[in-house]
N, CA and C of each residue as an Amber inpcrd file, in Angstrom:
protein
   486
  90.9650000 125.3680000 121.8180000  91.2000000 123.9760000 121.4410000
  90.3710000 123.6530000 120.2060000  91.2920000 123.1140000 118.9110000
  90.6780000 122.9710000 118.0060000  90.0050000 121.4650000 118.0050000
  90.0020000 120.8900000 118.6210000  89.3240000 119.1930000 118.9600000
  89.9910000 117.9860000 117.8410000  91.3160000 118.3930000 117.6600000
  92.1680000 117.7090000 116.3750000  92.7570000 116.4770000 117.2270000
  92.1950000 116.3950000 118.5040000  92.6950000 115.6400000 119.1390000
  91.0600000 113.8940000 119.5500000  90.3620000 114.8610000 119.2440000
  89.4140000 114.2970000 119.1900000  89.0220000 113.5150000 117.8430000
  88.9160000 112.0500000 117.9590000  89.2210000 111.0970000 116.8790000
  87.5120000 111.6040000 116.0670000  86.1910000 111.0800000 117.0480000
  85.3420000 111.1410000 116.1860000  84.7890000 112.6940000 116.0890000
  85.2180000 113.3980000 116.2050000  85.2010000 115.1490000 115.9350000
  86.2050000 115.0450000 114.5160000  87.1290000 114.5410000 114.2320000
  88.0590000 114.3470000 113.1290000  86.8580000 113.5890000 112.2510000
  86.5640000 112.2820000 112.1280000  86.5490000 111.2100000 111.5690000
  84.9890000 111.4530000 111.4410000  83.9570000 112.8180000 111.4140000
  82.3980000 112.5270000 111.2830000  82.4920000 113.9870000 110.3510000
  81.0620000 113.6600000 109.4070000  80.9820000 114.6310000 108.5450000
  82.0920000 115.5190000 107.6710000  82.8910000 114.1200000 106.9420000
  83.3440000 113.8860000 105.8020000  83.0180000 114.2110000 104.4020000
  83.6020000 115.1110000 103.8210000  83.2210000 115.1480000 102.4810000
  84.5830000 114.7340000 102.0010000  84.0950000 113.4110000 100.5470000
  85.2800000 112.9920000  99.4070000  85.3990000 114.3530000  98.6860000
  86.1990000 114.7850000  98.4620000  86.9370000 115.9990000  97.5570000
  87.3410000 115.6730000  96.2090000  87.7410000 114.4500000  96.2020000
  88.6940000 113.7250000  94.9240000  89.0940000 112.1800000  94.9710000
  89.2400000 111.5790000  94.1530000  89.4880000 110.0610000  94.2050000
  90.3100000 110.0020000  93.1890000  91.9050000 109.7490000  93.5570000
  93.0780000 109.5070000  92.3660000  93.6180000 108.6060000  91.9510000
  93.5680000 107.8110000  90.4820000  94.0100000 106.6310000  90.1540000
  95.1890000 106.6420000  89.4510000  96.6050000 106.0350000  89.7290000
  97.8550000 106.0010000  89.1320000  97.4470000 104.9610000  88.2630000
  98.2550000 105.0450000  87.5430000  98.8020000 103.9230000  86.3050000
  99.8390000 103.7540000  86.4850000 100.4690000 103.0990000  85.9110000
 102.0520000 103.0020000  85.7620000 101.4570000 102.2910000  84.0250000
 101.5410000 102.8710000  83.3600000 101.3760000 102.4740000  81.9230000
 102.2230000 101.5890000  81.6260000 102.3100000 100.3600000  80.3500000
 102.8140000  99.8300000  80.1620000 103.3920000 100.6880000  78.3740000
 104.8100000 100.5640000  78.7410000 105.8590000 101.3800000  77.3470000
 105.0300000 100.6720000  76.0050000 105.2850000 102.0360000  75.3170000
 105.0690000 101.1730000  73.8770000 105.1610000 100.4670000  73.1070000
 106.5260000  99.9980000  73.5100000 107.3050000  99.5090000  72.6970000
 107.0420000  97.8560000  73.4740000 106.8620000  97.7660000  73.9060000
 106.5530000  96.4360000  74.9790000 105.9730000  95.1420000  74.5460000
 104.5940000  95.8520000  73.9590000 103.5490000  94.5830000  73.3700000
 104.0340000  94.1230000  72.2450000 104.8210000  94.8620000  71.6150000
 105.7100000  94.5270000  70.1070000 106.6870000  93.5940000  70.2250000
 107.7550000  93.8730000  71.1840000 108.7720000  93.2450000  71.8650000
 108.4260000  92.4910000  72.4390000 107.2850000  91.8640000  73.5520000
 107.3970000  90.9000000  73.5510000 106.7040000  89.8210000  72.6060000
 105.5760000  89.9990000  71.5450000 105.3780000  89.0520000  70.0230000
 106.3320000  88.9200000  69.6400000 107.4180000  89.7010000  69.5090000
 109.0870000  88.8260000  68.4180000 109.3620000  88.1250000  69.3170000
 109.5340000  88.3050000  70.7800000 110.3630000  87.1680000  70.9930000
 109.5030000  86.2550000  71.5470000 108.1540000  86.0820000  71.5620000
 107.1820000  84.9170000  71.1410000 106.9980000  84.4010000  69.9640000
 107.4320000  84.8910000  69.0390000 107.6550000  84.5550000  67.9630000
 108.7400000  83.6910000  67.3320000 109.8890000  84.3570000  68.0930000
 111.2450000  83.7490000  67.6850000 111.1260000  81.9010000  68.8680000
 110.1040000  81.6990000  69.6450000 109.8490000  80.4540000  70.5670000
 110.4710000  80.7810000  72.0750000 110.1460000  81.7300000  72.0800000
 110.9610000  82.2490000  73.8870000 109.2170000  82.4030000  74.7670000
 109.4370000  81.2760000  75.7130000 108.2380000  81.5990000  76.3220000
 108.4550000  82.7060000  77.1530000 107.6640000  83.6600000  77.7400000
 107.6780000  84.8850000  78.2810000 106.5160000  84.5790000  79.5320000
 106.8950000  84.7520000  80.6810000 106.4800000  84.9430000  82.0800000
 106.7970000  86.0560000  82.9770000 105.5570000  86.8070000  83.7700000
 105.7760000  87.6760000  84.7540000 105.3020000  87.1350000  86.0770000
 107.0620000  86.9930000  86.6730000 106.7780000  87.1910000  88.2040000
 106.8840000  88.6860000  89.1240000 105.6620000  89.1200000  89.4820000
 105.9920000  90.2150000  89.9340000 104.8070000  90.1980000  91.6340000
 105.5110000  91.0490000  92.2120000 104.4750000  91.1320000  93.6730000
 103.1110000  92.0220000  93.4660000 103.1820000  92.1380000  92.2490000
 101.6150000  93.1510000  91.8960000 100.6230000  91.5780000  92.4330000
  99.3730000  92.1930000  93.0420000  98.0670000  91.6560000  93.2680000
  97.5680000  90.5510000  91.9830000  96.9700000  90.0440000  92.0180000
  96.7350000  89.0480000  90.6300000  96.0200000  90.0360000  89.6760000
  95.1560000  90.7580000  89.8140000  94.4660000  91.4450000  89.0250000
  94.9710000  92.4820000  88.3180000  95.8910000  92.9790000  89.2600000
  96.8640000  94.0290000  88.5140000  98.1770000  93.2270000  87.3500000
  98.7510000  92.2290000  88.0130000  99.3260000  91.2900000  87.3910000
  98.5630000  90.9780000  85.8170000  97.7010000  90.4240000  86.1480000
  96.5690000  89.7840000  85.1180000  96.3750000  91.0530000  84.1140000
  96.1460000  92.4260000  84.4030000  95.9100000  93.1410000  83.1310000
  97.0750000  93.5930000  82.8010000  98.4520000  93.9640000  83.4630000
  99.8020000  94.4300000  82.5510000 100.1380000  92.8570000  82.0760000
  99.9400000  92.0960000  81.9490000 100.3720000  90.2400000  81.1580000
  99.4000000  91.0050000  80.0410000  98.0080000  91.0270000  80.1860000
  97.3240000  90.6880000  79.0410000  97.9260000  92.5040000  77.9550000
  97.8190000  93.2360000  78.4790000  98.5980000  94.4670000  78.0550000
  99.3940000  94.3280000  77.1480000 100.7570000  93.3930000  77.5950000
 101.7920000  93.9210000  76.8240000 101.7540000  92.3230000  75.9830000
 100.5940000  91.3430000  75.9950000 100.8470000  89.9810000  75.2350000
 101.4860000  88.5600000  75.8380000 101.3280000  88.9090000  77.0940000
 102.0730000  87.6120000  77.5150000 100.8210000  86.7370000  78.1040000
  99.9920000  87.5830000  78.2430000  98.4130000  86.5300000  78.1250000
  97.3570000  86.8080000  77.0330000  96.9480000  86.1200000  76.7480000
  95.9950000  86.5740000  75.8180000  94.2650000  86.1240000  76.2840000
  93.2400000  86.7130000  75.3120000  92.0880000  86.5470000  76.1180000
  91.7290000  84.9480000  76.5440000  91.1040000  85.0750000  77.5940000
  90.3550000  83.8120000  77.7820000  91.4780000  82.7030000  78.2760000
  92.5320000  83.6570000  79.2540000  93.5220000  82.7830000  79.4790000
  92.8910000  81.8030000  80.7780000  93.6600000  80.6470000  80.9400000
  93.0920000  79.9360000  81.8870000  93.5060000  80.4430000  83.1430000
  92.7550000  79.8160000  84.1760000  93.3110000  79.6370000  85.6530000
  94.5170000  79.1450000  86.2290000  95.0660000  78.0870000  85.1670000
  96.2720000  77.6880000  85.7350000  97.5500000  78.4730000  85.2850000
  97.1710000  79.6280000  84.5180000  98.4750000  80.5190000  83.8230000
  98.5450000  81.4980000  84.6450000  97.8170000  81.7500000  85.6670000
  97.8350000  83.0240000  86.5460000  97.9140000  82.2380000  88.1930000
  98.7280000  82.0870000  88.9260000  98.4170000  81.9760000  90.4270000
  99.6200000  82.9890000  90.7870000  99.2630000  83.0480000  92.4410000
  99.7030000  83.6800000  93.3320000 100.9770000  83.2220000  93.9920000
 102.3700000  83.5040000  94.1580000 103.4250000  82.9110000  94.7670000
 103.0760000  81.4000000  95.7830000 102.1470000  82.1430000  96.8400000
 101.6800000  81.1270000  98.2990000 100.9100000  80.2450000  97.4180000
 100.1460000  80.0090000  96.3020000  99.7640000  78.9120000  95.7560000
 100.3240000  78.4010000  95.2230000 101.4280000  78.8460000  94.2450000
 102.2420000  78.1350000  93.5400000 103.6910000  77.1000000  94.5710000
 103.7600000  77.6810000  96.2210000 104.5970000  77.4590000  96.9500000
 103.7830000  76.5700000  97.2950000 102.7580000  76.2380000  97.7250000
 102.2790000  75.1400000  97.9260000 101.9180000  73.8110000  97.1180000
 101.3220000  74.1430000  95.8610000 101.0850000  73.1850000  94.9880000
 102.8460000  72.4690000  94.6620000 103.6780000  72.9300000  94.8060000
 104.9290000  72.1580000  94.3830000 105.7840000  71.4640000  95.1070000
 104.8960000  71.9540000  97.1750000 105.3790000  71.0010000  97.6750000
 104.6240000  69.8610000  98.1620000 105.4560000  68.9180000  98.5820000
 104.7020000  67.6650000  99.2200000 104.1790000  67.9740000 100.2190000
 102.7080000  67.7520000 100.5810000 101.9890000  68.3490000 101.2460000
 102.2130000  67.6240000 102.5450000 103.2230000  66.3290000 102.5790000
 103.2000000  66.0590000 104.2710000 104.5610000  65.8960000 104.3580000
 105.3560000  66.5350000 103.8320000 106.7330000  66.9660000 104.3600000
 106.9580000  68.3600000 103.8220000 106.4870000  69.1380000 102.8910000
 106.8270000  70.4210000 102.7230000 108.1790000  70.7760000 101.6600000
 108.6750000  69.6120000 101.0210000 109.6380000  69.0910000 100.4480000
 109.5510000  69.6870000  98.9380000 109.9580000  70.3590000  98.1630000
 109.9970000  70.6400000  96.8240000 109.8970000  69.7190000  96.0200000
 108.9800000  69.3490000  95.2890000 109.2880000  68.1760000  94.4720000
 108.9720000  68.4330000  92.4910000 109.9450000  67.7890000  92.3220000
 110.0850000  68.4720000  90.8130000 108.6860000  68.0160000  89.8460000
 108.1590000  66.6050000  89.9720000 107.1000000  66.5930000  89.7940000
 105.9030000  67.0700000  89.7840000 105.7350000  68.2050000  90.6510000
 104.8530000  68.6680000  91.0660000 105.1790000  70.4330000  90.4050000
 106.5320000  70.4670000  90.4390000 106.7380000  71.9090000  89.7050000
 106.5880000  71.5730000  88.1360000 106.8230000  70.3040000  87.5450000
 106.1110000  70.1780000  86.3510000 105.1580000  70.4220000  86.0010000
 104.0000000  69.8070000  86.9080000 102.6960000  69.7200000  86.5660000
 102.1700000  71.3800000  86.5970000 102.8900000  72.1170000  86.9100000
 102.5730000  73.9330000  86.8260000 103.3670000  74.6250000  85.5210000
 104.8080000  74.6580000  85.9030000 105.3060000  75.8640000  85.0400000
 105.2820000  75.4620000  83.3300000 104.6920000  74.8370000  82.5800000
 104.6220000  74.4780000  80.9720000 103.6510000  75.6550000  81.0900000
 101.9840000  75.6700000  81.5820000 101.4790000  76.3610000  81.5880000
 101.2940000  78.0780000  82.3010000 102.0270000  77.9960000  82.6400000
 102.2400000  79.3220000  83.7100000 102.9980000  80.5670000  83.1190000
 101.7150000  81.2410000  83.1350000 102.5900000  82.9170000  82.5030000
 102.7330000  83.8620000  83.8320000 101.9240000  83.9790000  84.9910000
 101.9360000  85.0810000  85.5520000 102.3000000  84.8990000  87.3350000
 102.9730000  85.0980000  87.6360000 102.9550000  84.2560000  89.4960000
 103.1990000  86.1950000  89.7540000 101.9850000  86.5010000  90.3260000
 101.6040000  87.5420000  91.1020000 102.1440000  87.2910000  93.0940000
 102.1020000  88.3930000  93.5530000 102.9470000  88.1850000  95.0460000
 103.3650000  87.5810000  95.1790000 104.5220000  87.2370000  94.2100000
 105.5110000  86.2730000  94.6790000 106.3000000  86.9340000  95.4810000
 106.7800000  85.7650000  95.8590000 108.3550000  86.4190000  96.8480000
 109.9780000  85.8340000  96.4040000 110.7930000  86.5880000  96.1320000
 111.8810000  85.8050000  96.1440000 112.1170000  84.4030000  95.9270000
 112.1060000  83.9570000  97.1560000 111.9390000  82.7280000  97.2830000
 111.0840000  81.8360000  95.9040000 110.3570000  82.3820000  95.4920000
 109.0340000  81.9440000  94.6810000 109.8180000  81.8890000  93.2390000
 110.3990000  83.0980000  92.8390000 110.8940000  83.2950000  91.6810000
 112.2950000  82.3390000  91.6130000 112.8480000  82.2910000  92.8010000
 113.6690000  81.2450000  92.6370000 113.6040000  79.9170000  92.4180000
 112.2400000  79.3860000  93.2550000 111.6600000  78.0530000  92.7290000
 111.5790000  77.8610000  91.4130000 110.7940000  78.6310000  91.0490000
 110.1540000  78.6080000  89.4540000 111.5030000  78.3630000  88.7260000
 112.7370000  79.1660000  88.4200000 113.7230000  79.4090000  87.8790000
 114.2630000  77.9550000  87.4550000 114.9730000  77.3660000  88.9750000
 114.9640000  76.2530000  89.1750000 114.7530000  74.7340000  88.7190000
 113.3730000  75.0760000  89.1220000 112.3170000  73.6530000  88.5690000
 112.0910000  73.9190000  86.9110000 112.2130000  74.9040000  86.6690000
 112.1780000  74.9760000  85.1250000 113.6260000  74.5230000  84.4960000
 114.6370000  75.1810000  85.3100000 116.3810000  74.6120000  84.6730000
 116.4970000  72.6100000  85.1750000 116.0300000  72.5750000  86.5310000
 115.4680000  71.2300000  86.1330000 114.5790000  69.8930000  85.6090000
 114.1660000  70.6480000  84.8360000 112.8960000  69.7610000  84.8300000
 113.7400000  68.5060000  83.7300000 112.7450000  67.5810000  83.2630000
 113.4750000  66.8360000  81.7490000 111.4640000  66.1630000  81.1840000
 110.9530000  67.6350000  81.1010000 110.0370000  67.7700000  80.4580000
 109.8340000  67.4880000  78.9330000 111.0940000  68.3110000  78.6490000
 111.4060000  68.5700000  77.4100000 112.5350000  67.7880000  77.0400000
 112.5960000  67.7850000  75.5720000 114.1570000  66.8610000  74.8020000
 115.3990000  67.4770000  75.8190000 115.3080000  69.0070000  75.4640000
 116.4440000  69.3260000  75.6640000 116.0830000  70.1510000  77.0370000
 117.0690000  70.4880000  77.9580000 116.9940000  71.4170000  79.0940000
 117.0070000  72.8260000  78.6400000 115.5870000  73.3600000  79.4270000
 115.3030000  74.6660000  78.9370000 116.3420000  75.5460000  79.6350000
 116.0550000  76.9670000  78.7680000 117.3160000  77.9050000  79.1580000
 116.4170000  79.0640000  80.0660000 116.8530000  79.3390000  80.9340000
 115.8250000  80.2710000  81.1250000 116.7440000  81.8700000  81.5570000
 116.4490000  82.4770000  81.5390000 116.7240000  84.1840000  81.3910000
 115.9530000  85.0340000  82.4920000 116.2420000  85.7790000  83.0360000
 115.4240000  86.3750000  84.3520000 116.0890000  88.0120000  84.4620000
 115.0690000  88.9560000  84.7930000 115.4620000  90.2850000  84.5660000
 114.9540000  90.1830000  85.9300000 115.6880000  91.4480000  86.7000000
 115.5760000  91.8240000  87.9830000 115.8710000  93.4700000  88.1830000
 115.2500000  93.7070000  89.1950000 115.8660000  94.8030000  89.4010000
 115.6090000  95.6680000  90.8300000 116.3110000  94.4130000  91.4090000
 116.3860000  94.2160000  93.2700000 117.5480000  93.6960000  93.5940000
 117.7170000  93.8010000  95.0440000 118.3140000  92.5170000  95.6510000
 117.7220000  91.5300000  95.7200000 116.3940000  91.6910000  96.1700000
 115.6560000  90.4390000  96.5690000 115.8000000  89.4640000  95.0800000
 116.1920000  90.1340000  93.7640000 116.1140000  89.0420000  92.5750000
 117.0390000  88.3810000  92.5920000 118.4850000  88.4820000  93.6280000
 119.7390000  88.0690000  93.5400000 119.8940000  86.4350000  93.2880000
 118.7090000  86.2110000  94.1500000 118.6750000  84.2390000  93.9800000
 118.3390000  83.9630000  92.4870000 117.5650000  84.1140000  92.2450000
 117.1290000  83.4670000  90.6380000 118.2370000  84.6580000  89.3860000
 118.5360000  85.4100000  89.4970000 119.4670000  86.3850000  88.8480000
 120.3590000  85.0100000  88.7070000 121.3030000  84.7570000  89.9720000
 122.3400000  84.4250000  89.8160000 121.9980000  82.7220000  89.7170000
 121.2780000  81.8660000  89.7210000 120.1750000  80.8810000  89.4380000
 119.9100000  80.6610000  87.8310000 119.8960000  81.3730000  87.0890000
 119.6520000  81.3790000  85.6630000 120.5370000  81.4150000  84.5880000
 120.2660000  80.7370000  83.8260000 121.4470000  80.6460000  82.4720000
 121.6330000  82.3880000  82.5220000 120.8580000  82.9900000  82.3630000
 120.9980000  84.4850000  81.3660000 120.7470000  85.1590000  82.7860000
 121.2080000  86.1430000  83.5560000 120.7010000  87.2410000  84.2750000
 120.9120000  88.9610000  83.6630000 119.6090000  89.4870000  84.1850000
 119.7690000  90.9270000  83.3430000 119.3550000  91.5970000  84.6620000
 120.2580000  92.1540000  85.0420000 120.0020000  92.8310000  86.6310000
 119.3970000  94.1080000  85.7830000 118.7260000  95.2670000  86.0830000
 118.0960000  96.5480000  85.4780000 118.2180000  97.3970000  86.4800000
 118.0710000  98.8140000  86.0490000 118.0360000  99.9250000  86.9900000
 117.1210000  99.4320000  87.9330000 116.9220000 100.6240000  88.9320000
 115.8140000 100.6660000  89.4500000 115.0160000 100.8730000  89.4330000
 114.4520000 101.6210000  88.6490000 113.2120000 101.9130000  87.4650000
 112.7050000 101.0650000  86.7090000 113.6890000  99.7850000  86.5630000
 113.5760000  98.6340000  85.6780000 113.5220000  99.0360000  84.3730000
 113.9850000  99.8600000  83.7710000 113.8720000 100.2130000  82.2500000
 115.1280000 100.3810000  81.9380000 116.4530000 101.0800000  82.6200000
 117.6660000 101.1790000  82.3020000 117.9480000 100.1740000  81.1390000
């Protein structure tokens, strides 16, 4: 009997061997592409389920944040789902999605649901003269709500680069 059955015979006198860190790099061509079309007046936002921190350095990476960005350009889906509703009915209220998305580049763990809000409250708002257009790349099912939700949808491989 090799004692593989035995948890702390397994789990004592441990040696680390190696510690491996992925990237998923951000393309080259990226940080370029997105300055023109910050340039040309297209605001640029990432909703993605990456962690805020991971979120927070592919934004600042490819230019869609820049240094010394504030606190209110980065929250988390469950904060941004809360701050927009009425806190004693739970009710979406467009007022309240104002007072967020002008400033907002990055909504980290979002969910579905989240990206669809945002989409939304941005196609409704009357912030602005004119009603903004907004454009949304996906490359899920779960993007199907705000995909089909948006002036422009760009469904993508699954790789998201297609």
């Amino acid at each position: 009997d090799s004692g593989w059955d035995d948890e702390s015979f397994v789990t004592n006198d441990l040696v680390c061997v190696a510690v491996v860190g992925i990237e998923d790099p951000v393309r080259d061509e990226v940080p370029d592409s997105i300055e023109r079309v910050q340039n040309a007046g297209v605001t640029v936002r990432m909703v993605t389920g990456d962690n805020v921190k991971t979120a927070t350095a592919i934004a600042t990476k490819c230019g869609i944040l820049t240094a010394g960005a504030g606190p209110s350009q980065v929250m988390t889906g469950r904060e941004f789902s809360q701050r927009i509703r009425d806190p004693e009915s739970g009710v979406v209220k467009q007022e309240l999605v104002d007072a967020i998305w002008p400033r907002l580049r990055v909504l980290a763990r979002s969910s579905p649901e989240d990206k669809h809000l945002l989409v939304k409250g941005i196609m409704q708002s009357k912030l602005t003269k004119h009603r903004e257009v907004v454009a949304v790349t996906g490359d899920g099912t779960n993007d199907g709500p705000a995909l089909s939700s948006a002036d422009v949808g760009f469904a993508m491989g699954i790789a998201g680069t297609d």
